[in-house]
Structure formats: C-alpha cells, structure tokens
C-alpha positions in Angstrom: 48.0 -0.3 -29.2 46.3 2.2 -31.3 46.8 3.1 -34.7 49.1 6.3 -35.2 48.1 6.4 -39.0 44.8 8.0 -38.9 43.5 9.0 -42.0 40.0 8.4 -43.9 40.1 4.9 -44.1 39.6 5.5 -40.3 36.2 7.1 -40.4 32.9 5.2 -40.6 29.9 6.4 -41.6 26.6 4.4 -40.1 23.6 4.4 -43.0 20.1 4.3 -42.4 19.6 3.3 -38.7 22.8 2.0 -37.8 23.2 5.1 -35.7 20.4 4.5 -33.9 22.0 1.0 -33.1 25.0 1.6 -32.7 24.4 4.7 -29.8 20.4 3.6 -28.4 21.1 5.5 -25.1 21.3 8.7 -27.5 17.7 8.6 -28.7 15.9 7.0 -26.1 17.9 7.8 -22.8 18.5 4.0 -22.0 18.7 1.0 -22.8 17.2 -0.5 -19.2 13.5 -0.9 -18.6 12.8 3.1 -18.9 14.3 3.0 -22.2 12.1 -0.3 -23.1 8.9 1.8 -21.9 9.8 4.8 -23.9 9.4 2.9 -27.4 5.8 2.5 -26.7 5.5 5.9 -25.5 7.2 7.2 -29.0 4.2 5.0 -31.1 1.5 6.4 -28.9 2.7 9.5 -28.9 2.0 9.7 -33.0 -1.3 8.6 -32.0 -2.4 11.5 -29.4 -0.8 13.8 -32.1 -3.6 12.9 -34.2 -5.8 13.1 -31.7 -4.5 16.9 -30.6 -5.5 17.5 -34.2 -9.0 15.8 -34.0 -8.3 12.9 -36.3 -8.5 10.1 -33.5 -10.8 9.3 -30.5 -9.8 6.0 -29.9 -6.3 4.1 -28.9 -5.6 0.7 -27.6 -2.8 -0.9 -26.9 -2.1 -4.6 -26.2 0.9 -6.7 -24.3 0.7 -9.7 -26.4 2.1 -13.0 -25.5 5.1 -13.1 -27.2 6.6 -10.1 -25.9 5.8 -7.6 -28.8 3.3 -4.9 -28.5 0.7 -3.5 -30.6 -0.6 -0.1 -30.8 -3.7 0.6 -32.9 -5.3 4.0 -33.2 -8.2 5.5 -35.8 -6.0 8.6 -36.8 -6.0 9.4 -40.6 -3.3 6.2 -41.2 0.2 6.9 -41.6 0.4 8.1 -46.0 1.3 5.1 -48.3 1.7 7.2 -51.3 4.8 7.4 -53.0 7.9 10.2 -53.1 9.5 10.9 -55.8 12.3 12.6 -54.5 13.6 9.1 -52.2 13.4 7.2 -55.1 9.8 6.1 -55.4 9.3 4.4 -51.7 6.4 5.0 -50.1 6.1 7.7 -47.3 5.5 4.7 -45.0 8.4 3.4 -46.1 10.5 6.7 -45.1 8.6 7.2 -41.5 10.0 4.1 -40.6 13.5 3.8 -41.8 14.5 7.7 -42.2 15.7 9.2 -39.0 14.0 13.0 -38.9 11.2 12.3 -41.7 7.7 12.8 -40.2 4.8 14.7 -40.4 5.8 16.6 -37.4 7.6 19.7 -39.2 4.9 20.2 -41.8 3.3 22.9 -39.7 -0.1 22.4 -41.7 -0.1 18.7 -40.9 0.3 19.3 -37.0 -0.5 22.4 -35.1 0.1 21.1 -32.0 2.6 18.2 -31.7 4.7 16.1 -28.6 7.0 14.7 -31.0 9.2 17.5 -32.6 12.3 15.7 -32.8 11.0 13.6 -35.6 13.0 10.4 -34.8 9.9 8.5 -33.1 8.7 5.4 -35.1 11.7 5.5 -37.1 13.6 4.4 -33.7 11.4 2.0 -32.6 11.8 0.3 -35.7 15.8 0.2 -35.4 15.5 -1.1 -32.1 13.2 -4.3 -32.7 13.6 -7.3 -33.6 11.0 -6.7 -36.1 8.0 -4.1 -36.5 4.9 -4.6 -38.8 3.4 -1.4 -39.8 -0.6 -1.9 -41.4 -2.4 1.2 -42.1 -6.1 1.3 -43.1 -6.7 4.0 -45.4 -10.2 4.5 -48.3 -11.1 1.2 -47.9 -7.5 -0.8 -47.9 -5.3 -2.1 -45.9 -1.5 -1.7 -46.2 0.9 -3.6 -44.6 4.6 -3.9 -44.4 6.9 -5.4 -42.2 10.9 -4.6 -41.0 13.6 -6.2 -39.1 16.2 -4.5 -36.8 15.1 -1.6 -39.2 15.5 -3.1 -42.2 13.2 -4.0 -44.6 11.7 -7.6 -44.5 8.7 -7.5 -46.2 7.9 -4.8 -49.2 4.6 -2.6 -48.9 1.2 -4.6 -50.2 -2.2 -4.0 -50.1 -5.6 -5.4 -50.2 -9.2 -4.5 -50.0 -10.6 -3.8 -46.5 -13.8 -6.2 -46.5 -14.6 -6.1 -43.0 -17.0 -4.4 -41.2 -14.5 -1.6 -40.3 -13.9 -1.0 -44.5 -14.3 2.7 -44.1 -12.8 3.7 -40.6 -8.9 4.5 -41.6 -6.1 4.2 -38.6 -2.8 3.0 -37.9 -1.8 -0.1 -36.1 2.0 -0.7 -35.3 3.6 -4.3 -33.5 6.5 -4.6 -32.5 9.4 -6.5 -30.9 12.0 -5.1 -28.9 15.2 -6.5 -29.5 17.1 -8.8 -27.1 20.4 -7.9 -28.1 19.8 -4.0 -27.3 18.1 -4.1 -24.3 18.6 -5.1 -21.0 15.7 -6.3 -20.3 12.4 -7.0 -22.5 9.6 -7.4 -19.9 6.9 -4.8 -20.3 5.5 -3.4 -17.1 1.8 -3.1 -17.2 1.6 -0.9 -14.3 3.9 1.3 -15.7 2.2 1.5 -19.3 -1.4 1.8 -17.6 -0.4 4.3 -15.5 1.4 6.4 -18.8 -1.7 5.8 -20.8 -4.2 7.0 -17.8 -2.9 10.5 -18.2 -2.7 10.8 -21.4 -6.5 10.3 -21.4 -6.8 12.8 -18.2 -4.9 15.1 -20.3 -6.8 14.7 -23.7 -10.4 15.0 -23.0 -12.5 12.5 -25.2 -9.8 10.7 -26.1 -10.6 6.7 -25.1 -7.1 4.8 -24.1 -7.5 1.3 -23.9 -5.2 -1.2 -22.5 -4.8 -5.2 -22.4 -2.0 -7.6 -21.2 -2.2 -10.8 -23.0 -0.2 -12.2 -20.5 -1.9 -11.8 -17.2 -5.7 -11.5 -18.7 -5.8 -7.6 -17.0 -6.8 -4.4 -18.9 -8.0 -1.0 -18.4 -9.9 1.3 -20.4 -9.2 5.0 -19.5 -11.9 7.9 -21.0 -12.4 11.2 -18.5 -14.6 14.2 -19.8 -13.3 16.3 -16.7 -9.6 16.3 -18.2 -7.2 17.5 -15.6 -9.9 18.2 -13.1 -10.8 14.7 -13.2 -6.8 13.8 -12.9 -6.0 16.0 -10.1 -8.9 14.2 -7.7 -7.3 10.5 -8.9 -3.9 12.2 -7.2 -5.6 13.3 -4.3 -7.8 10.6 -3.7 -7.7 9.2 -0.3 -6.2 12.7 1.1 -8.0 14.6 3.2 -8.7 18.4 1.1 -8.6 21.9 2.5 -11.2 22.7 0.0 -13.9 20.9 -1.8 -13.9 21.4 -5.0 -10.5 22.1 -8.0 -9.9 24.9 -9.2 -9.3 25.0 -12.8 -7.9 27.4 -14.9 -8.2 27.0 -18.7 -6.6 30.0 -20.6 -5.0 31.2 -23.6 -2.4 33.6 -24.7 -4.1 34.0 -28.6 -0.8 36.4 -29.7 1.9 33.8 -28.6 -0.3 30.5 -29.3 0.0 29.3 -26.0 -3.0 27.2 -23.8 -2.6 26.4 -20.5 -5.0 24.4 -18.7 -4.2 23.9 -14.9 -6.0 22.3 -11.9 -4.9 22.3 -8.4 -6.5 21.2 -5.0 -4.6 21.6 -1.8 -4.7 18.5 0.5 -4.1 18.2 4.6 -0.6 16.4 3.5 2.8 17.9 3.5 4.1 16.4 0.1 4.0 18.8 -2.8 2.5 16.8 -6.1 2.6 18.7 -9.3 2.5 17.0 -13.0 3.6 19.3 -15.8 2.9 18.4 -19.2 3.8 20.2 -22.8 1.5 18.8 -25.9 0.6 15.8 -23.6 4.1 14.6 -23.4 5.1 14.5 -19.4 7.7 16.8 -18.6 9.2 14.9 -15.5 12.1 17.8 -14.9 9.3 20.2 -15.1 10.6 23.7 -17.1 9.8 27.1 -17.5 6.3 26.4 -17.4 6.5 25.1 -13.7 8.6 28.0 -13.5 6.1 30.3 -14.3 3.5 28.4 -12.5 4.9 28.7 -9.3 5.6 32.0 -9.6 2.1 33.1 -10.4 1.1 30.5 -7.1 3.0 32.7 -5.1 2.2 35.9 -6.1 -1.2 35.9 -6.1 -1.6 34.2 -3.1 0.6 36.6 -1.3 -1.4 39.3 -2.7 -5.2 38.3 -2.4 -3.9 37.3 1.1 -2.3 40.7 1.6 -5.0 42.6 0.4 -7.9 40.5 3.2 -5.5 41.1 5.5 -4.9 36.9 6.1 -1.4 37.5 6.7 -1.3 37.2 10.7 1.1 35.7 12.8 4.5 36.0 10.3 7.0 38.8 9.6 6.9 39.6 5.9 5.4 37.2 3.0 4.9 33.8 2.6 7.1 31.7 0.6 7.2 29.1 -2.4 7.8 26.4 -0.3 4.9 27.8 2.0 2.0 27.9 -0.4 3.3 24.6 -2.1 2.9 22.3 0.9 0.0 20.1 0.1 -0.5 21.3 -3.3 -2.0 18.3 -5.8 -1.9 20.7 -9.5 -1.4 19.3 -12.9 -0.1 22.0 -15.4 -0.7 21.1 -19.0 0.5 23.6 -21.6 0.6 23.4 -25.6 2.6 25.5 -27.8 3.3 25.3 -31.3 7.5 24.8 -31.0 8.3 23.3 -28.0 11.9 22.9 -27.2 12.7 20.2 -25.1 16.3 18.9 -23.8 16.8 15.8 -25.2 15.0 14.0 -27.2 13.5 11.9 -24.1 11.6 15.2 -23.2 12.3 15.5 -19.8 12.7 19.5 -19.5 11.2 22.4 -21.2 13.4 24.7 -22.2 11.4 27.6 -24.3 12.0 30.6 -22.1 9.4 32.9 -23.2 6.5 30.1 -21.7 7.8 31.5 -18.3 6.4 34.7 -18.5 3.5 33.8 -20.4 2.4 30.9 -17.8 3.0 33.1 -15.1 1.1 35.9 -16.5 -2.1 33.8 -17.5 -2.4 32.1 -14.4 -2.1 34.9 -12.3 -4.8 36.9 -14.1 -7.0 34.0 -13.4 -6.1 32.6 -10.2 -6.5 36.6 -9.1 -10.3 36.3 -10.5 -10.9 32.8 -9.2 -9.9 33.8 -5.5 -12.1 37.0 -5.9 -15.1 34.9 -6.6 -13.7 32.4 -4.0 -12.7 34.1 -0.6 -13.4 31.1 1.4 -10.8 29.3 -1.1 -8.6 31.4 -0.6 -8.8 32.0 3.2 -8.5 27.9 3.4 -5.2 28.3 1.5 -3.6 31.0 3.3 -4.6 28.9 6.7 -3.0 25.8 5.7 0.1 28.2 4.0 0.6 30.1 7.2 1.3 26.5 9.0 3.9 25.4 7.1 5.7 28.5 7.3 5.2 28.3 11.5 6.5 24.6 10.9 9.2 25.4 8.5 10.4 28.0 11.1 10.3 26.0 13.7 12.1 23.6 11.7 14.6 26.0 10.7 15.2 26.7 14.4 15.9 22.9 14.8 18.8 22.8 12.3 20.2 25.7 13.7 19.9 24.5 17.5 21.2 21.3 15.9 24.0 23.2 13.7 25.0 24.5 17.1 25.3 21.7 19.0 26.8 19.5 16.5 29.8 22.9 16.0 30.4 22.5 19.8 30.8 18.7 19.9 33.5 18.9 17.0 33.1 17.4 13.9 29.5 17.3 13.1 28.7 14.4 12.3 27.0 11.7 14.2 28.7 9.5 16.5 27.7 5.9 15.7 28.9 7.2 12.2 32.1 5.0 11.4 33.4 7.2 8.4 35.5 6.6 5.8 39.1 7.9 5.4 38.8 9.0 1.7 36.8 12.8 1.0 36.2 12.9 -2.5 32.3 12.3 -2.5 32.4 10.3 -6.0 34.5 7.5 -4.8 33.1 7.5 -1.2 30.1 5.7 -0.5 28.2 4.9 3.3 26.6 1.7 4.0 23.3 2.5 6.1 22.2 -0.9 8.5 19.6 -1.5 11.0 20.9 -2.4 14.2 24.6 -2.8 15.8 24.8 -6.6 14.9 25.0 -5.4 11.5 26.8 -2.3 12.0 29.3 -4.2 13.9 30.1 -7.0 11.4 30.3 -4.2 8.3 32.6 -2.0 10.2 35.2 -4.7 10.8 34.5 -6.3 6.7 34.7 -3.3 5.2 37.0 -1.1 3.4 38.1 1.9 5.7 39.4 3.7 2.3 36.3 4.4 0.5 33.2 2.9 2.9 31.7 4.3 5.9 29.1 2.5 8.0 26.0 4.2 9.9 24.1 2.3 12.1 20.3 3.1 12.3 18.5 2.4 15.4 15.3 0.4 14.9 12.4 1.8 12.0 12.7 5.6 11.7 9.7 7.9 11.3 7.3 7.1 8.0 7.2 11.1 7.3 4.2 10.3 4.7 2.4 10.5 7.8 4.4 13.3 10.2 5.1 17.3 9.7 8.3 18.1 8.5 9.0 20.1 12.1 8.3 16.7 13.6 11.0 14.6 11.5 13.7 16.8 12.3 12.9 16.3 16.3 13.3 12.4 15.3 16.9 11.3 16.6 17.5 8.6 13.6 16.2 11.3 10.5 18.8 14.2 12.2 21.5 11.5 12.5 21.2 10.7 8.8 20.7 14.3 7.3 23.7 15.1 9.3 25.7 12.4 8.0 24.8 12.5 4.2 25.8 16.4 4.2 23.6 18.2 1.7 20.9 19.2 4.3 17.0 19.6 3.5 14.5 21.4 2.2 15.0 24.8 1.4 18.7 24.4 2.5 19.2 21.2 0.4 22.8 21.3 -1.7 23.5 18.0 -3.6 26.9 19.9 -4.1 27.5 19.2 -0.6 26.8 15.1 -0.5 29.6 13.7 1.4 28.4 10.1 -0.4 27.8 9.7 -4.2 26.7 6.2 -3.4 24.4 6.2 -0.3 23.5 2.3 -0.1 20.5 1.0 2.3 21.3 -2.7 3.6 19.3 -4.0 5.5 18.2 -7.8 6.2 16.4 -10.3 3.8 13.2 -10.5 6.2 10.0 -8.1 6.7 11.1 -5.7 9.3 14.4 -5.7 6.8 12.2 -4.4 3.9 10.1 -1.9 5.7 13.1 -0.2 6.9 14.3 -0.4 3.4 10.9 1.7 2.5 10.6 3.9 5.3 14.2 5.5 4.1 12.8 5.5 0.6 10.0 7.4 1.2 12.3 9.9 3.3 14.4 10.3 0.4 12.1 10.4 -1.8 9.8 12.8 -0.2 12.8 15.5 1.3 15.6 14.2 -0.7 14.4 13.3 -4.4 17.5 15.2 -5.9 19.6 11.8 -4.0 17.7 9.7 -6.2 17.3 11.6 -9.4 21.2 12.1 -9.5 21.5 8.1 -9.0 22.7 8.2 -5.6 20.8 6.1 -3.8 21.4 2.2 -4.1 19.9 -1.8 -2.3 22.1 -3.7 -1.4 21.5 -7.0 -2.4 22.5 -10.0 0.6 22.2 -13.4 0.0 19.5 -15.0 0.6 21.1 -18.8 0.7 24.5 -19.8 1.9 25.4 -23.6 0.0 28.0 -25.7 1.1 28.9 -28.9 0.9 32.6 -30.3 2.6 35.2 -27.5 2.4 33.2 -25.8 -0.9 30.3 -23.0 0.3 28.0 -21.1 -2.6 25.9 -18.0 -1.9 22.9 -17.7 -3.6 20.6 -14.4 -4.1 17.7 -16.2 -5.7 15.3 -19.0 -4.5 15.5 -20.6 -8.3 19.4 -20.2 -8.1 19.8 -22.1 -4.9 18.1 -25.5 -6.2 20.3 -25.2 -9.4 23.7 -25.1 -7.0 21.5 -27.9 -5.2 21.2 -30.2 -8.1 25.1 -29.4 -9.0 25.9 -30.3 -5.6 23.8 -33.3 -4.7 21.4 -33.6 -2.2 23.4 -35.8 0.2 26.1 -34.5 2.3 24.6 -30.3 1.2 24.3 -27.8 3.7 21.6 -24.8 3.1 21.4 -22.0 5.4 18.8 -19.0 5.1 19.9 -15.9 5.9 17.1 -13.9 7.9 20.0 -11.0 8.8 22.6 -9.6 8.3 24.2 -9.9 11.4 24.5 -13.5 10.8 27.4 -13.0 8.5 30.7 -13.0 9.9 32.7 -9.7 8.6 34.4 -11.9 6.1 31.0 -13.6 4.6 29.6 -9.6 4.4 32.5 -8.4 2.7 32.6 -10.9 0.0 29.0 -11.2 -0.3 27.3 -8.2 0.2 30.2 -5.1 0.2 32.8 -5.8 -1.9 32.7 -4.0 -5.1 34.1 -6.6 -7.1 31.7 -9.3 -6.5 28.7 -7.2 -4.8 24.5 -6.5 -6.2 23.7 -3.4 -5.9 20.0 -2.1 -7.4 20.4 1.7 -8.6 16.6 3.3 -7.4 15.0 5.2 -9.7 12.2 7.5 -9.9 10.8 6.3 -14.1 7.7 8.1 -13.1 7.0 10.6 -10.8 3.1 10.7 -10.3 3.2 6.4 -10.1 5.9 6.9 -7.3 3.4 9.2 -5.7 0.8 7.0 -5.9 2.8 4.2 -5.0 4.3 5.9 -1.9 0.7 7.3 -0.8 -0.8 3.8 -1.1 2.0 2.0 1.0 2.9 4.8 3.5 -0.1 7.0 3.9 -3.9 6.8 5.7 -5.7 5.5 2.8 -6.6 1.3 4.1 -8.8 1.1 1.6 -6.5 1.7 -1.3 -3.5 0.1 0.0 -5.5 -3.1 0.9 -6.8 -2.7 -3.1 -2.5 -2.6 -3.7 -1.6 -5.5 -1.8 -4.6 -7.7 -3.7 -3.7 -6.9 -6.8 -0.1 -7.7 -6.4 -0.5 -10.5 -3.6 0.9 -13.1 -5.9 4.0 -11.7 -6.8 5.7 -11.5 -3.5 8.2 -14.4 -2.9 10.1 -15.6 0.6 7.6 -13.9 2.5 8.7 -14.1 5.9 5.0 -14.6 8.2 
C-alpha cells in the first residue's frame, strides 16, 4: 500500500552517477547487446573527434580476454591539469565522473564534434565494473582508475621512458558491468563492422581492431573515403554505371559539408548510410531528407530537359530513382541536434534545405558532364516505375478480388477473435501439420495461425512486380494488414506481434530467413517498431516414467540428463513441429506464460545489408567467404 504522507523526506536525489545507474536505458538506449556496443562507440567516438580536428591518425581497439575492452588513440590526451572551481580535481577526474563536462561545448576546442550531448566517457564509466583511464601527455604518463564510477584509484604519474616518450594520446579499458547489462559478450562483427566506416568516413584515419579472444583482427585505412565505402556496399552487385559519383561540397555561410557518393546497382533494394560528424544516423533526418529530394529533382530535370522521359505519364518518383541506389551521405555541422542521446535521427531543420540545395547544384553539373550517367539512371528509373505500376495494378486486381470474396483476408488464415492489434499477435508455420496442431493448441482470443505453403520467394533475388504475383508473399501482405511499399501503413498492422515458427531443422531455418529478408527488405518499419519475433521450439523432449522435460539447448538437455539418470531416460529430438501434439505446442512453444520468443532487430543497418546480400543474393564468392568464417559456430546442424 502506498504512502499517503508524501512530503520531502519522499524525494531522492541521485549524486554523481547514480542517475546514470539507476535509469541506463536513458543514456544509452538499452541495456541488451546494442546498448553493450554503444559504450565502445561513446569512447571511440572522443577519439574520431580528435581526429575531425586533426589531432589523431591512429585508433585501435582490442577485445581482451577478460571481457573488458581497451581503446587507445594518439589524440592530444584527455587534460590532467587541475580546476579550481571543482575543488582542485583534475579535469580527468571531472570527464569521467561529471555527467555533461567535456570538451565538446568549448567551441574552440571542437569545431566539428559527434558527441554534443557531453555525457560519453562519463557513462561508460558508471556503467563498468571498473574503467582505467591512462593518458600520455609531454613525456608522462597519467593513470587513474574507477569503479562503477567511483573513484578506486587517485590520479598518478610517471615519466614516459619508452620509445613512444613524446607521442601523447589517450588509452581507456574498461569493464562492462554484469549487474547492468544483459549480456556482456562483445560482438566482433558488430564492432569491426562500426569501426570500418568510421575509417571510410574519415579519410586517413587508421582504425585498427583485435579480439583477444578468437586471435582475429582487422585494420581499416581508405584514402577514397566514401567513394571507397560505397563500392564495399556494392560489391558483388552488378552496376548500371562504372564508376561513383561523388559530390564533396560546402555551404561556407551556414558551415555545413556534405560529402556524398552514390552508385546505382542492377538490384531492387535501396541502400543509403547517412552520417552527421561521423556518428551513423540509422533513422536518417533532414539530411536524407534533403538528399532525396535533390535525387529527385535533378534527375527528373536533366532527364526532362534530354527528353529521357518515354514511356510514363508525368514524372518519375522517389521510390523510382531510389531502386538500386548504393549512396552514403556524410554531413558535418557545427550544432547538430540529434533525438536522443543514442543519435539515431537528425533533427536540425535548416540541413534540409541546405543538403538539398548543394547536392542539386552539383549533381545538376555532374550529370551535364556525364550524359551517359545520367541516361543509365533514367533507364534503370523508368523500370521500376513500369514495375511499380504493374505492381500497383496487382494490389488493385488483388484488392478487388479479395472485396468480392468477403472479408479479405486469406483463407488458410485461422484468425483470432480479439481486434486490438497490441494484444493480437499471428503465428506464421510452414506446412498444415504445423498449422493444424497450432490451430487446435492455441488461444482463439488473442492468436491467429497462418499456414505457409512450402519456401516463399527469396525477393533479394526477384522484382518487386514479381513478388506480388507469388501466391504465399500476397497471402501474407494481405494478412498482416499494413500493405507495401509506397502504400505501407504500420497504423494499419492487424498483429503487433507477428511471430515466425517454424521447425528446428534446415529447411525450418531458411524459411525462417527467407521471411526475414521479405520483411526486412519491403517491410523494415515491422521490425524497427519490434514487431517481428522467433519462436523458439524445443529442441529435446526428456522424460523419464510419468515425469517429461523440454529442453531448448543441447548443453541444457545433458544437465536434465545427469539429474535424471541415464537408465530408464527417454530423449526425443524434435526435427518439427508437427511432431508436437497441440497440447506439447501450447505449453512449449505458444503459451505466453512459459514461451521463448527472440525480438529481431535491425542494430545496424549497412551490416544487415551486407549480411542479407551475402546469404540471399548472387555473390558465391562472398557468401562462401561468410560461411568459412563462421563454419564453426553453427550447432545441431541437420546434414
């Protein structure tokens, strides 16, 4: 029962960090393995800053065996001097324990800077188990060391006698803390990838990268920039034309640079990285705003005035001149304001018109130079729009047929009784053995079922007037609700939680990634708003007598095993789904009180692009490369 007597002997006030502990989601979005990710991002971040100015040429950062991570860069070194007006501690001292203290609002100190909210290091700190700061500055070295935030060690110093005595630089190792975070496994894949465009984006800047742990590393260094990034994107994809285009302008009154690069591949998927001061803005902005815009325009005009435009009524649009498009957009402004302090989304809304108006000035000029460019990319743009109105012919055809059968939605849809899309949620299976034992375990209230009919389409590989002919794709857009492409409305999902199951055997986990890639290629928004979910089966039914165990895990099996004794146990694989009575699926697999589901994600959008391309698309080559690298980490592979 709560207290009626509120008065100030109710209210807490949190010192120091203890905010930052208290509420981590607020500073670094999450506490799961993108908010784990994100600390290291925050300490390299202060390292390209220093680069942006021209202090630092040179980062590395290393995975080390315990679990911690180090990241050393030969920036000016964090200042060790003391302030006087926090009491005499070192400005070290005050980066790393003083929420909003930084060198990033000294507008002297940083022109140009990704971190504007100040809170960085200082958050890192809170969030480890401990963090040693050393910083080489004139010839010594400085070193101090913290705990959950806290001071653990006080500031010393010594000479620097080494061979490195007059190089200066910062080098930062920390922990992340076990009783914060969900999980504390770094993902090399996922840092390499981070710390490969950072060094496409920064030209001369050398990233290098080592996992103590597995023995790989990279080093990342590309003079080309974003040129050099926007062929590692389209590597593998066959291009309309041969070279990138990039543009590399300025606006001198508003202080704004914008270097782009684009190249327009044979593909269908649109890939475009924006980028503000080198940190990746994954929700794009007002600079992809403005971007696109200027795409638009200026193709429609060049194209207008060489009279390209055959064979379609009036213009083309956004979508038209976007299929196929590989562009990185990387902007830096003085102020940027991002929402949230994970910096997802720029939000300054005078970059708009700027971007738009520089790269539309020298796109115009480029295409002037370039008419067989240009005639390429009206070509491929003049396809998709005769797909996407063949397409939008399909829908309505479809639209039709579905109004005159009834309902709309698809017959082998069993669907739930309950309409309010947040507490519905539809169960998609492969086959009718499955489909059957769901419908007759489930809950009619809240779960619908829909059956899927063998592998559908891998749309990597098909036109987007081909995937709505295919029977499966239409039976699913139709029962989800929201539509596609142009005419996509999350507002309209019929299912907040759209959850794949399929079985625990190969042909179970490619039909698990051939419906990723759909969603994640015509349906991203599903995943973005965390609406698509795995169902996670058993892999293990244990019984012994009158007592059975399920088991998800190989490891978790033997431990029910040992508990069980050898003699007299019963283990039984499950290879499907439909091997499950209703009763076994229900309380295994689809009951919400007992069930594993995995939430997808998209953490990075150019490594799921890359990923996707590898696994789905023409490239052998670089998917055999994939499936080496990563050979050893597959378990109960079915052969």
């Amino acid at each position: 029962m709560s207290d009626n007597n509120y008065d100030a002997s109710h209210i807490t006030i949190l010192e120091g960090l203890e905010p930052v502990r208290e509420r981590p989601a607020m500073y670094i979005g999450s506490t799961d393995t993108r908010g784990l990710h994100h600390l290291v991002y925050e300490v390299v971040d202060n390292a390209v800053d220093e680069a942006l100015g021209g202090f630092c040429d040179h980062i590395k950062i290393t995975i080390n065996n315990d679990g911690s991570c180090t990241v050393a860069d030969n920036g000016r070194g964090i200042p060790v001097d003391t302030m006087e007006d926090q009491g005499g501690k070192s400005a070290l001292e005050i980066v790393l324990t003083v929420l909003h203290a930084g060198g990033k609002f000294d507008k002297n100190t940083y022109q140009v800077s990704g971190g504007l909210h100040g809170v960085g290091v200082s958050v890192v700190n809170a969030l480890s188990e401990y963090l040693i700061a050393e910083v080489h500055r004139d010839g010594t070295i400085y070193e101090m060391s913290f705990a959950r935030g806290g001071v653990a060690q006080p500031l010393t110093s010594r000479k620097n006698a080494g061979s490195d005595s007059e190089s200066n630089g910062t080098i930062i190792t920390f922990k992340p803390d076990t009783r914060i975070f969900e999980t504390v496994n770094f993902d090399y894949d996922v840092l390499s990838h981070r710390m490969r465009e950072l060094a496409f984006l920064n030209k001369g800047l050398k990233i290098e990268i080592s996992d103590e742990r597995t023995g790989f590393s990279d080093l990342f260094f590309y003079e080309g920039g974003i040129s050099e990034f926007v062929r590692y994107l389209i590597a593998g994809k066959e291009t309309v034309h041969p070279d990138v285009i990039n543009l590399d302008t300025k606006d001198e009154e508003n202080k704004v640079e914008a270097d782009v690069a684009l190249q327009y591949s044979l593909s269908y998927s649109e890939n475009v990285m924006t980028f503000v001061n080198s940190v990746n803005t994954r929700e794009g902005g007002t600079h992809l705003e403005g971007f696109r815009s200027a795409l638009t325009r200026t193709i429609n005009k060049v194209a207008k005035e060489k009279n390209l435009l055959k064979g379609i009524d009036s213009q083309l649009k956004g979508e038209d001149v976007r299929e196929g498009l590989n562009a990185v957009i990387s902007i830096k402004i003085a102020e940027p304001q991002f929402e949230g302090q994970t910096k997802m989304r720029l939000g300054n809304s005078n970059v708009k018109g700027i971007v738009d108006s520089l790269v539309y000035q020298s796109l115009s000029e480029y295409f002037e130079e370039n008419p067989k460019v240009i005639q390429a990319i009206v070509e491929k743009a003049l396809s998709a729009a005769r797909a996407r109105e063949a397409a939008r012919k399909a829908r309505e055809l479809a639209r039709r047929k579905s109004t005159l059968e009834g309902s709309g939605l698809p017959g082998k849809l069993a669907d739930c009784s309950e309409r309010d899309p947040a507490k519905s949620e539809v169960y998609i299976v492969e086959g009718d053995s499955a489909g059957g034992s769901a419908k007759q375990g489930r809950s009619r209230l809240t779960q619908a079922i829909l059956p899927l009919k063998g592998k559908i389409l891998n749309v990597e590989k098909a036109s987007p007037h081909k995937i709505l002919k295919n029977a499966e794709i239409q039976t699913l857009i139709s029962a989800i609700g929201c539509g596609i492409g142009e005419n996509f409305d999350i507002t309209k999902a019929r299912y907040h939680h759209i959850i794949m199951m399929t079985d625990a055997d190969v042909d179970g986990a490619h039909i698990c990634t051939l419906l990723l890639t759909f969603f994640y290629r015509y349906m991203p928004q599903l995943i973005e708003s965390g609406y698509i979910y795995i169902a996670q089966p058993p892999l293990y039914r244990i019984s012994r007598g009158k007592k059975e165990v399920y088991a998800f895990k190989e490891e978790e099996m033997r431990k029910i095993v040992e508990e069980f004794g050898e003699k007299g146990t019963s283990i039984q694989r499950y290879k499907g789904l439909g091997e499950m009575n209703a009763e076994q699926l229900w309380n295994t697999t689809m009951n919400p009180q007992t069930r594993v589901l995995k939430q997808v994600d998209i953490m990075d959008a150019s490594y799921a692009d890359e990923i996707f391309s590898k696994l789905m698309g023409d490239n052998v080559d670089a998917r055999r490369e994939f499936i080496y690298r990563h050979g050893k980490e597959v378990t109960n592979l079915d052969i």
